[in-house]
Structures are given as structure tokens and as C-alpha cells.
C-alpha positions as CSV (number, residue, x, y, z in Angstrom):
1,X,54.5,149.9,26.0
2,X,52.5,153.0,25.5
3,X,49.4,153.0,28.0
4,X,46.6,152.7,24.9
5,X,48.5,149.5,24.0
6,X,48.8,148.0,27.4
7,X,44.7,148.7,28.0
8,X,44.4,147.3,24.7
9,X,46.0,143.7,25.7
10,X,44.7,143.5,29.1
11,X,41.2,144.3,27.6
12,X,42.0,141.4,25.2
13,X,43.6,139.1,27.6
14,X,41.5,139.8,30.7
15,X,38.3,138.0,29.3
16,X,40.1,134.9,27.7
17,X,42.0,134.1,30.7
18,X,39.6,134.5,32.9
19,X,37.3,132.2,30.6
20,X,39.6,129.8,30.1
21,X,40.0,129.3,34.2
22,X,36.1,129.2,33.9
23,X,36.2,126.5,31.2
24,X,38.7,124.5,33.0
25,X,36.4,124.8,36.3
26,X,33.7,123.8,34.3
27,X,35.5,120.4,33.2
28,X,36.0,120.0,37.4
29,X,32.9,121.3,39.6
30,X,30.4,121.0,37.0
31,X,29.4,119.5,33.2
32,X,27.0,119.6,30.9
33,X,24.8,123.0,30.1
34,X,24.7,123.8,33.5
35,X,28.8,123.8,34.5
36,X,28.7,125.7,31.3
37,X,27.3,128.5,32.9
38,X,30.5,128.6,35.0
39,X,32.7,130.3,31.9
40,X,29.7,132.4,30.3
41,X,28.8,134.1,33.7
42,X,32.9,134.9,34.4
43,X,33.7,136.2,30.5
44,X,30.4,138.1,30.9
45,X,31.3,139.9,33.7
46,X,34.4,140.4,32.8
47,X,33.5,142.3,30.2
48,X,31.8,144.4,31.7
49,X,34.3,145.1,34.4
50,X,36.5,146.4,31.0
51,X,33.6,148.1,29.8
52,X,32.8,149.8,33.1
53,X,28.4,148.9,32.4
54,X,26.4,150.1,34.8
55,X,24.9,147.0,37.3
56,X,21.8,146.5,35.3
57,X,23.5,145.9,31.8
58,X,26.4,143.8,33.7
59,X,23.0,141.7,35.4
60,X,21.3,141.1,32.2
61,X,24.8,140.0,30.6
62,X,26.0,137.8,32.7
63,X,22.6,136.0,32.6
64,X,22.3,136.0,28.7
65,X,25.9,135.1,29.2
66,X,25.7,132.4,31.1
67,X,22.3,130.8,29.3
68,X,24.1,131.2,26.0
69,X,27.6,129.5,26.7
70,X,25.7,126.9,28.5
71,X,23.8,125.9,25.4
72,X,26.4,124.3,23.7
73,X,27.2,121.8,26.8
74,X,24.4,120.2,25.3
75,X,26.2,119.0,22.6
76,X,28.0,115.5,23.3
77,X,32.0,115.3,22.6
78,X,33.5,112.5,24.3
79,X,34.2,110.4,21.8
80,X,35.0,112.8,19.3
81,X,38.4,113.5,21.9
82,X,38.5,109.8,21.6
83,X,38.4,109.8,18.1
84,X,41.1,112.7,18.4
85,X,42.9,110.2,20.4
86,X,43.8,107.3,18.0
87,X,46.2,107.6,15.1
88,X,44.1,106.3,12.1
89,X,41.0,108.7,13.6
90,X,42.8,111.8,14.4
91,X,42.1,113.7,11.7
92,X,38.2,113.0,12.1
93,X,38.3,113.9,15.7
94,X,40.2,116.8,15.5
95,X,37.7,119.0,12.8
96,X,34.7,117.1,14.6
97,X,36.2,119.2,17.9
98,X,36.4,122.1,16.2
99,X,33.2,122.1,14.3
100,X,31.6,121.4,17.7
101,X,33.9,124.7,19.2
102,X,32.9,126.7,16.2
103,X,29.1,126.1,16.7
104,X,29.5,126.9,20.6
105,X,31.1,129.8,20.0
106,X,28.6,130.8,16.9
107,X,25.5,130.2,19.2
108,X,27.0,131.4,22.4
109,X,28.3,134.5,20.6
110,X,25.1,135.6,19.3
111,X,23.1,135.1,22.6
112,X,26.2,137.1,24.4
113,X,25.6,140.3,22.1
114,X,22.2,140.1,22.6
115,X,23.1,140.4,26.5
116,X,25.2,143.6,26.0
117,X,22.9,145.5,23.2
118,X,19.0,144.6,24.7
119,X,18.1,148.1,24.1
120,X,18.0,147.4,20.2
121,X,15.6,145.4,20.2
122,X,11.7,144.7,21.2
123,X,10.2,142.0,23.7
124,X,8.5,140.9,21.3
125,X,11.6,140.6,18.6
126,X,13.9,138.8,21.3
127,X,10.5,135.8,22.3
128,X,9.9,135.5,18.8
129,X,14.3,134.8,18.3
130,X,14.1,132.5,21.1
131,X,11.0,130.8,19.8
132,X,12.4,130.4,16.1
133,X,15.6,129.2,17.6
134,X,14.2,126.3,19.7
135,X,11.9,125.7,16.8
136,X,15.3,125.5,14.3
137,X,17.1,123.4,16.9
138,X,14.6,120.7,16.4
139,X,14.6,121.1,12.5
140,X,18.2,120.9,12.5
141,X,18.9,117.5,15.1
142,X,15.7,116.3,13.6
143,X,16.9,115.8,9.8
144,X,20.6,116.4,10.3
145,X,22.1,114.8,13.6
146,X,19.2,112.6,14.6
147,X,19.5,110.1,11.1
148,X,23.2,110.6,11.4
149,X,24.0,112.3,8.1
150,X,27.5,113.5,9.5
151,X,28.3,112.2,12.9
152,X,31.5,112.7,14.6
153,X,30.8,110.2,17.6
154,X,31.7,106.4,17.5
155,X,28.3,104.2,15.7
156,X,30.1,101.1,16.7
157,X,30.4,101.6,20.4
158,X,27.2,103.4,22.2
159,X,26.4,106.0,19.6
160,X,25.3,109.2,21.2
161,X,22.8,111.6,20.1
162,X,24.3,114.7,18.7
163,X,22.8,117.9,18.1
164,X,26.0,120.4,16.8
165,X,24.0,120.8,13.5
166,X,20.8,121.6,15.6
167,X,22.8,124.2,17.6
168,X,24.0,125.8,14.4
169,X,20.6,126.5,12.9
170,X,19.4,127.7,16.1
171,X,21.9,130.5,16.6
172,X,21.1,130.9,12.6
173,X,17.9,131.4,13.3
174,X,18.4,134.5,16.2
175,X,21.1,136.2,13.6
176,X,18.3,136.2,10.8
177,X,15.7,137.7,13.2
178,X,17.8,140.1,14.6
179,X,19.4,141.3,11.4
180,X,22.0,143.0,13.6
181,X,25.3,144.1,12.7
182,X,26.9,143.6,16.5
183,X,25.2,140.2,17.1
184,X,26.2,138.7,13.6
185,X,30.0,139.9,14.6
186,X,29.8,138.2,17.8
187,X,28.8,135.0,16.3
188,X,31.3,134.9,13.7
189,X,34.2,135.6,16.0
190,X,33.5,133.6,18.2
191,X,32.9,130.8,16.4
192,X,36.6,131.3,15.3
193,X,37.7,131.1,18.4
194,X,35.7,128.2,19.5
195,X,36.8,126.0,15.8
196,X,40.2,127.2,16.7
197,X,40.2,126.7,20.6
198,X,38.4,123.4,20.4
199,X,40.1,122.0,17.5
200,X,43.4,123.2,18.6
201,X,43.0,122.2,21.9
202,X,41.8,119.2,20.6
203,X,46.5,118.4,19.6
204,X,46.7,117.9,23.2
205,X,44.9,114.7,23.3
206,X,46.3,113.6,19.8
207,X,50.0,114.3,21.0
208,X,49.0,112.4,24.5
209,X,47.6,109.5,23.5
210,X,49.3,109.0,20.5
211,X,52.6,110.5,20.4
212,X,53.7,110.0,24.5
213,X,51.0,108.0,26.2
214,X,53.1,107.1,29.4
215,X,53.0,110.3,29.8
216,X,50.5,110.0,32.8
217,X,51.2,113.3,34.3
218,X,50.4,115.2,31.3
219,X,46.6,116.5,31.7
220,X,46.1,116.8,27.6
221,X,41.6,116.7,28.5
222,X,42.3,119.7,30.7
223,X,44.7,121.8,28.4
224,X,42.3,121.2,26.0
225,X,39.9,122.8,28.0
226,X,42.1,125.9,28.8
227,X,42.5,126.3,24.9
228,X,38.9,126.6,24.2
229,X,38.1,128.5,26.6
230,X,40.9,131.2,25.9
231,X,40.2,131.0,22.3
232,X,36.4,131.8,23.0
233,X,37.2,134.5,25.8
234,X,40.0,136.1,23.2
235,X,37.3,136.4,20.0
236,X,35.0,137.6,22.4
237,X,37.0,140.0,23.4
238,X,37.7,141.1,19.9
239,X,34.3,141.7,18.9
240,X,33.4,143.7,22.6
241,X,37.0,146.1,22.0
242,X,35.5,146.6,18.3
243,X,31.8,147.8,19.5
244,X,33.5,149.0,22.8
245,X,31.5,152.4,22.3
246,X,28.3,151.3,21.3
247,X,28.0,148.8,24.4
248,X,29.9,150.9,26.6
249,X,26.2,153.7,25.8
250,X,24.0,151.0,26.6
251,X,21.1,152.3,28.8
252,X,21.2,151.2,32.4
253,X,17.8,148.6,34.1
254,X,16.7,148.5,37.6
255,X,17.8,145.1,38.8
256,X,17.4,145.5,42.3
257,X,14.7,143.3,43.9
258,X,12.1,144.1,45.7
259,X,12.5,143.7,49.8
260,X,9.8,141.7,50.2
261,X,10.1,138.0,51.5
262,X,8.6,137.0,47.9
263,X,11.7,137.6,46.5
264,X,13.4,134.5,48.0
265,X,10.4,132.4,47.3
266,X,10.6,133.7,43.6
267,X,14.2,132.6,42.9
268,X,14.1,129.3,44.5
269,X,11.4,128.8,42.3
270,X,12.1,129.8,38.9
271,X,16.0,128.5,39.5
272,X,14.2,124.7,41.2
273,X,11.7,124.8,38.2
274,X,14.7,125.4,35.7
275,X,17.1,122.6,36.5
276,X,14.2,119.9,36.9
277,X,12.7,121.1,33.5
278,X,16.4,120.7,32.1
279,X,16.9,117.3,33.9
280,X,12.8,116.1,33.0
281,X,11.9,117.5,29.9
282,X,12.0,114.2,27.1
283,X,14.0,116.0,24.6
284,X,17.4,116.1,23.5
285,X,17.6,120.1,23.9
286,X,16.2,120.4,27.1
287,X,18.4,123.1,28.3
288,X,17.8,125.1,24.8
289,X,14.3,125.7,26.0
290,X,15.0,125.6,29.9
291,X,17.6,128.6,28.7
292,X,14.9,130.2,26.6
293,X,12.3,130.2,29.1
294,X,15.0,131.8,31.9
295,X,16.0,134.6,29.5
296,X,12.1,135.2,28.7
297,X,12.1,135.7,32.6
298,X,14.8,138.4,32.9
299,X,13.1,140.0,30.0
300,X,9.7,139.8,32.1
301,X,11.4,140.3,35.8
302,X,14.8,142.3,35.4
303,X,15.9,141.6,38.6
304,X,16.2,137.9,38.7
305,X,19.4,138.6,36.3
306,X,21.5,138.2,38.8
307,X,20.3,135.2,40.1
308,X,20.2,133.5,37.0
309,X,23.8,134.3,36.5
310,X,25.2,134.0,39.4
311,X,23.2,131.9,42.7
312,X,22.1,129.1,39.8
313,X,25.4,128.7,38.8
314,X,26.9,128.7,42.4
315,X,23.8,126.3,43.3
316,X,24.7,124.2,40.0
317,X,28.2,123.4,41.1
318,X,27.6,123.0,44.8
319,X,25.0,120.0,43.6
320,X,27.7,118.6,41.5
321,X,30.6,118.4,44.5
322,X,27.6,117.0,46.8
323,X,26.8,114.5,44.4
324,X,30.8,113.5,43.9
325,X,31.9,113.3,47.7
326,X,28.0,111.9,48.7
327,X,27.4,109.3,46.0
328,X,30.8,108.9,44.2
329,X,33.6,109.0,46.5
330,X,31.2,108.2,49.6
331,X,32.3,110.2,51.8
332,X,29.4,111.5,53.7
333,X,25.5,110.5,53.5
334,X,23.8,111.4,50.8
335,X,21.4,113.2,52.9
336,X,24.2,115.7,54.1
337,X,25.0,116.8,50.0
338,X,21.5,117.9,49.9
339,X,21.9,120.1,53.2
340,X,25.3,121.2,51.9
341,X,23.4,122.7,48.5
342,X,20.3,124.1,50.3
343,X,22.4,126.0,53.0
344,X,25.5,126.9,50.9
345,X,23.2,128.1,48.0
346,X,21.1,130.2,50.7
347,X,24.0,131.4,52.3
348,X,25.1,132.6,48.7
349,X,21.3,134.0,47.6
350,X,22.0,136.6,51.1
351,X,25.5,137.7,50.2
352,X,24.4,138.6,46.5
353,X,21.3,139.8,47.4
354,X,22.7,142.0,50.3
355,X,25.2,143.6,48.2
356,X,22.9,144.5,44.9
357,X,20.6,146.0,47.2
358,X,22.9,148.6,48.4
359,X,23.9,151.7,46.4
360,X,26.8,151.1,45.0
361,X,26.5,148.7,42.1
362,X,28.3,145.6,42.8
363,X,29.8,144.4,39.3
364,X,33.4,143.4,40.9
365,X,31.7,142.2,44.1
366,X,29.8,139.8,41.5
367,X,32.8,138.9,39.6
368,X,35.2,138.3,42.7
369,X,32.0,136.3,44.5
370,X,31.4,133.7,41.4
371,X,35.8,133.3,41.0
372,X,36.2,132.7,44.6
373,X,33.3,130.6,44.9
374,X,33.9,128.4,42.6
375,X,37.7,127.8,43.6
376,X,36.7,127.2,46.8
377,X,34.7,124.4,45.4
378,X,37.3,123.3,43.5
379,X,39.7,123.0,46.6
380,X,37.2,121.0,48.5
381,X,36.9,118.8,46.1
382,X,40.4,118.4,45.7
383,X,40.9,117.2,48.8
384,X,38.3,115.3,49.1
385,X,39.9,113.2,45.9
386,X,43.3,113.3,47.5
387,X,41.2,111.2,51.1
388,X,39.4,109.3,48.6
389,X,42.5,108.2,47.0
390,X,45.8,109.6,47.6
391,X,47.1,110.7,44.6
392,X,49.0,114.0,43.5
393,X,46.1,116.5,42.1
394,X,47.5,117.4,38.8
395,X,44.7,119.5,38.1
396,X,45.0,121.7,41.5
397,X,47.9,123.4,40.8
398,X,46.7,124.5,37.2
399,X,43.2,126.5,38.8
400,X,45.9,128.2,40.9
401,X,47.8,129.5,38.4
402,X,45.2,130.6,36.3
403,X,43.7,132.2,39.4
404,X,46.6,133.9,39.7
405,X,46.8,134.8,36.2
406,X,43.5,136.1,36.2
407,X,44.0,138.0,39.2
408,X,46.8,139.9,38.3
409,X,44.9,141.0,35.1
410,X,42.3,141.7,37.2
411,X,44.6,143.9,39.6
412,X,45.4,145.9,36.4
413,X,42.2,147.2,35.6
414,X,41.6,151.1,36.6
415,X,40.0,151.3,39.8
416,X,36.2,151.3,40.3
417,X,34.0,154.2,39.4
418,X,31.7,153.4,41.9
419,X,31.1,149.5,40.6
């Protein structure tokens, strides 16, 4: 294969592998919005590993990244897969999946570009996007999802409050104000990739539960996962290869903090007040204005990018293994998950911020710290299932392979020009 091609596929391949190991972490170490951010960190950063962005692009990325895919783990889907699930439903399920995937993708897709291409627009443009697309949101759950118009969840057994339609005008919303031919194409790919993805993945659970359910070693929920997320990786992709030049030119920021003993104070701050404001706030799109508020702070404080992308996610997941050995498998006191999260999360918070603070930028460093990270989570928790109850761990051996998947792609790219 000629060399072009061969940096062509891994360039395409590359970001949807790596985001579908992401997306099937996500599923494991961390749901909702916040295990979200798990995926739109890695794809993030991976792209900017391809696109060889300087450290303050790849920063601000992987944060807008990260904020962005985590939006749509607002969005309930259970018992759409459960729909997916039973023979005279499937159908129903199966486009309620991927109209769920395909408004992920459109709203994720749109914050992403805005992550790579900052430069082309104002402050004051990107609050007033962020402020139309909160305000949208609510217009859209509030007269769509809210009364239940179209609903793809179950009104017989615990209806859940959906917001899909709420999510789709608000990543209308930030396309109309930025009127911007690079944003508009990641929305649109991606949301072809997350309708495809999502609803594809969604065949998995259809042939499972229908079609061979003794199967009890076949993990449809978590194939299902690694088809979204490679769908939404590979359309990302797509549109980054297509604008590779124009993102590729984008100006580097100063995202180094400053080495004063305010700057630890300042992250554990902003990153406490954002996860109690998404677990507090009375609304059914708290993280939509939790993730609007945090991207309104890289804007303001350049430097917290990193943080935002990378020690709240890490923090995010190491809550979520505490609160599964601690409360669900009871394992350990409670009391011990907390010190597990403060001191692994500090512990975390010193490595990054050792390494962006020297000269060389650390982009792979980043990208190599959140995949190890958060398989190393993953294998703790693993075997914390396996003393809970003994049981073979399906699951394990899946994260490994598409570690190692993502690694040898990883091995392939051209060696580091000083990031």
C-alpha cells in the first residue's frame, strides 16, 4: 500500500479505535455526562496526535472535546436498548438508538470543531453560542421531550425524562451562530456516524436477546458500545482529514499555569464546583450548563484546559470505582473511596501538571497518561468483580484488545516533533 494511503487509514482508523476503547471504558469506569468525557478527551487528543497541534490547541481540544461528547450522556437510553431488545419493539428501539447517536454525534461534533478552529471566532461569539444553546436546550425538552410528543422510552414502566430533541436544537443553535463551514461539517458527519454507530450497534442487542438469548457469554450492551464509539471516532475523523490543513494552521495558546500554589487551589475548585453543580442543579440539563460554564472558563483561563480534559475526567472515574468497590461490592469503607479519589486525583493533578510545565509540549504524554489511566482503573475493578463474585470477566479481555489495537495504531504514527 503506497505510504499516502497507509497515513490515510491510520489517520482514519487511529481516532475511531481509540474512541471506541474510550466508549466502551466509559460503559465500565464511568456513566452518564461525566464517563462521557472518557471517549471525547481520548478522540480529541488523538487527533491532535495526527494533526501534530501544537500543546495549546491539543489543551483547548481535548477540553471542548471532552465537554462536548459528554453532553449527550445526558440523554437517557436504557430502555430504548430494551425496546431494541424484544421482537414486537425492535424496530422502535433500534431508530430510537440511532436518533439518540445521531444527535450525540450532531451536538458533540459541533462543540469538537469549535475545539480545533477557536481562532475563528470572538469571546463574545462563542458565550453568546453557549448561551443560545442552553437557552434552545430548554425550548426543545420543554415543548418536545418534556409532554412526550415522540418518546422512545417505555410510558408503561417508569417513564424517563428525555431530552434527545432538546440536545438537537441546542447544537442547532451553536451551528446558526457560528455560521461556519468546518463546524456545520463536523456536526453532520458525525451525526452519521453516531445514527449509524448507535443504531447499528444497537443489532447486537436485537440479535442477543431475540435471536440467541442463552447466549450468556455474548456481551451484545458492550459491542454496542464499541460500534458507537467507532462509528463517531471514524466520522470524526473524516471531517478532521478533510479540513486537515486549516486545523493543522491553527495558532498556538499559552496553557501553561502559573507556578504559584493558587493554581492547585484553582483547579480543585472550578473541577469540585463543576461536578456538584452537575449533580445539584434542579434541571434535567445540568451538565449542558455545568459544560457551558467550564468551556466559558478555558475561554477566560487558558490553562485550566488541561485540567478540564484530562485530571476531571481521571477524578470522574476514580469516584465511580470508589463508589462501586466502597458502596456496591463492599469491599472497603466508604471512607477509604473518598481518600482513594482525593489522593489518586492529586497524585494525577502533579504528573500532568509537572509535565506541561516543562518545555517540550506534552500531547502524547497527555494521551498515553488518560489510556493508561483509565485501564488501570478498569483492571482494578475487574478484579475487584471477580473477589466480589467469581465469575469470568467477559468484558476484560475486550479493553485489552482494543488497547492493543489502539496501541499498535498508535506505534504507527511518525515519531514526535518535539510533542
Amino acid at each position: 500500500m503506497p505510504t499516502n494511503q497507509t497515513t490515510r487509514l491510520v489517520f482514519l482508523l487511529f481516532p475511531a479505535v481509540t474512541m471506541s476503547l474510550g466508549w466502551a471504558l466509559r460503559g465500565f469506569i464511568g456513566g452518564g455526562p461525566l464517563g462521557a468525557m472518557i471517549p471525547g478527551a481520548m478522540v480529541t487528543l488523538a487527533l491532535a496526535l495526527l494533526l501534530n497541534l501544537p500543546a495549546g490547541v491539543a489543551a483547548r481540544a481535548a477540553a471542548f472535546g471532552a465537554i462536548g461528547v459528554g453532553l449527550g450522556g445526558e440523554m437517557t437510553y436504557g430502555q430504548t436498548v430494551g425496546f431494541a431488545g424484544q421482537a414486537e419493539s425492535m424496530w422502535w428501539g433500534l431508530l430510537g438508538l440511532a436518533v439518540k447517536g445521531g444527535i450525540w454525534g450532531f451536538s458533540g461534533g459541533a462543540i469538537v470543531a469549535l475545539g480545533f478552529t477557536r481562532s475563528a471566532f470572538t469571546s463574545r461569539r462563542i458565550v453568546t453560542a453557549l448561551a443560545l444553546m442552553a437557552g434552545a436546550c430548554w425550548a426543545g425538552w420543554r415543548f418536545v421531550n418534556h409532554p412526550k410528543l415522540i418518546y422512545f422510552s417505555n410510558l408503561a414502566d417508569r417513564p424517563r425524562e428525555e431530552m434527545w430533541f432538546g440536545l438537537f436544537c441546542a447544537g442547532l443553535a451553536l451551528l446558526v451562530v457560528f455560521r461556519d463551514r468546518i463546524a456545520a461539517t463536523f456536526a453532520l458527519y458525525a451525526a452519521l456516524g453516531g445514527f449509524l454507530g448507535f443504531g447499528g450497534g444497537g443489532l447486537f442487542i436485537s440479535l442477543h436477546r431475540i435471536v440467541m438469548p442463552e447466549a450468556q457469554w455474548f456481551m451484545s450492551w458492550k459491542s454496542m458500545e464499541y460500534s458507537f464509539g467507532f462509528g463517531f471516532g471514524l466520522t470524526l475523523a473524516i471531517a478532521a482529514w478533510k479540513f486537515r490543513e486549516r486545523l493543522a494552521a491553527e495558532p498556538d495558546e499559552d496553557c501553561v499555569p502559573p507556578p504559584t500554589p493558587e493554581t492547585l487551589a484553582t483547579v480543585l475548585f472550578v473541577l469540585f464546583a463543576a461536578v456538584f453543580l452537575d449533580e445539584n442543579l434542579r434541571t434535567r440539563f445540568s451538565y449542558l450548563l455545568t459544560g457551558a460554564a467550564l468551556l466559558g472558563m478555558v475561554l477566560a483561563v487558558r490553562w485550566l484546559a488541561w485540567h478540564i480534559a484530562l485530571t476531571m475526567t481521571f477524578a470522574c472515574f476514580a469516584w465511580d470505582l470508589a463508589e462501586n468497590v466502597c458502596e456496591g461490592m463492599q469491599l472497603a469503607p466508604m471512607f477509604g473511596g473518598w481518600m482513594f479519589v482525593a489522593v489518586s486525583s492529586l497524585g494525577f493533578f502533579y504528573v500532568l501538571d509537572r509535565r506541561v510545565r516543562r518545555d517540550a509540549p506534552p500531547v502524547r504524554f497527555a494521551f498515553l497518561l488518560l489510556l493508561w489511566t483509565s485501564m488501570a482503573v478498569a483492571t482494578v475493578k475487574t478484579i475487584a468483580q471477580v473477589i466480589a463474585k467469581p465469575y469470568f470477566a467477559y468484558e476484560y479481555p475486550m479493553f485489552v484488545v482494543a488497547t492493543a489495537l489502539t496501541w499498535m495504531l498508535y506505534r504507527r504514527l511518525a515519531p514526535p516533533e518535539g510533542r
